[in-house]
C-alpha positions as CSV (number, residue, x, y, z in Angstrom):
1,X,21.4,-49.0,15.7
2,X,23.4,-46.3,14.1
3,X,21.5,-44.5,10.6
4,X,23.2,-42.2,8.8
5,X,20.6,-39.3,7.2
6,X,21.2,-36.8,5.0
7,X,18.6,-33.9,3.3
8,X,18.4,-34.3,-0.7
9,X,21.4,-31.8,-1.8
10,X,23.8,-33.8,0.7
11,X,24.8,-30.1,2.6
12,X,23.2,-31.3,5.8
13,X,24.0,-35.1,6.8
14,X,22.7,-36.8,10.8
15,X,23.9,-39.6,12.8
16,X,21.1,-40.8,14.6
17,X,20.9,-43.6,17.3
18,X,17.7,-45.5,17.5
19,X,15.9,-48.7,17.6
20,X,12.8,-47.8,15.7
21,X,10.8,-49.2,18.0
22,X,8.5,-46.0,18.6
23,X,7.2,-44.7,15.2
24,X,4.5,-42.6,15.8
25,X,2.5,-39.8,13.4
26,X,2.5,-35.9,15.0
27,X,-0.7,-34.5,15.0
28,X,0.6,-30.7,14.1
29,X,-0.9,-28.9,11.2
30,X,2.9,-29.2,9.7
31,X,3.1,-32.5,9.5
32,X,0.2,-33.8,8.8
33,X,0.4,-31.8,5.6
34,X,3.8,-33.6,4.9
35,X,2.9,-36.9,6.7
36,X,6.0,-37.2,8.6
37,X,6.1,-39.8,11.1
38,X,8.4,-39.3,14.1
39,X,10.5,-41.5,16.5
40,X,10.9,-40.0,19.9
41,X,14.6,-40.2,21.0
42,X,16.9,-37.7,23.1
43,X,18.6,-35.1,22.0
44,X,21.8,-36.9,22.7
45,X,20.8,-39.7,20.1
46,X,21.1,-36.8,17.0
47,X,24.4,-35.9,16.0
48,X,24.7,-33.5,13.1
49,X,27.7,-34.7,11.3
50,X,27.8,-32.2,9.0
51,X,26.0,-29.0,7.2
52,X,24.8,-27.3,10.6
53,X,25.4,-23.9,9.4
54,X,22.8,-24.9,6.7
55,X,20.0,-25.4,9.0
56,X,17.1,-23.4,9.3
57,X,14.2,-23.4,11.8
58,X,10.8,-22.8,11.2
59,X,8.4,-22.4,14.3
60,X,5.0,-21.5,14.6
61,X,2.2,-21.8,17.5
62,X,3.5,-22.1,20.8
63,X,7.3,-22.1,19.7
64,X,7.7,-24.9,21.4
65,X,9.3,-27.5,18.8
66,X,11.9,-26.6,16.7
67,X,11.3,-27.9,12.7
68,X,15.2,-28.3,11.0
69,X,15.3,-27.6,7.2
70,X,17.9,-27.7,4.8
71,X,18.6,-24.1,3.2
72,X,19.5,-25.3,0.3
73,X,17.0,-27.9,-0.9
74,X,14.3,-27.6,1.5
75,X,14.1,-31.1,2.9
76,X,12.7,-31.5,6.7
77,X,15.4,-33.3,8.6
78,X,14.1,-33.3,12.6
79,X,12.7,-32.0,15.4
């Protein structure tokens, strides 16, 4: 299936193909404080539709994964 996400403000909007059939909880300090539950796709299934310019990163530990905010409201959107 095709979902169409977007942060809180509406600057930053995702197509994302998935079937939901993986939902799983991280275990990184980040979000476990936010309790954000992932589904593991490729990067191929994310396509930022628009607002990429107002993206920001945030990495910490190994530098490994790359957390996607909004700039303007400060709602997680992937990684």
């Amino acid at each position: 299936m095709l979902y169409n996400l977007k942060c809180h403000c509406g600057a930053v909007e995702l197509e994302v193909k998935t079937d939901l059939q993986v939902i799983k909880q991280c275990n990184c300090s980040i979000c476990i404080r936010k309790n954000a539950k992932m589904n593991l796709i490729p990067k191929e299934a994310i396509r930022i539709v628009k607002g990429e310019d107002n993206l920001a990163t945030y990495q910490f530990n190994t530098m490994k994964a790359e957390h996607f905010f909004c700039k303007t409201c400060g709602v997680y959107t992937h990684h």
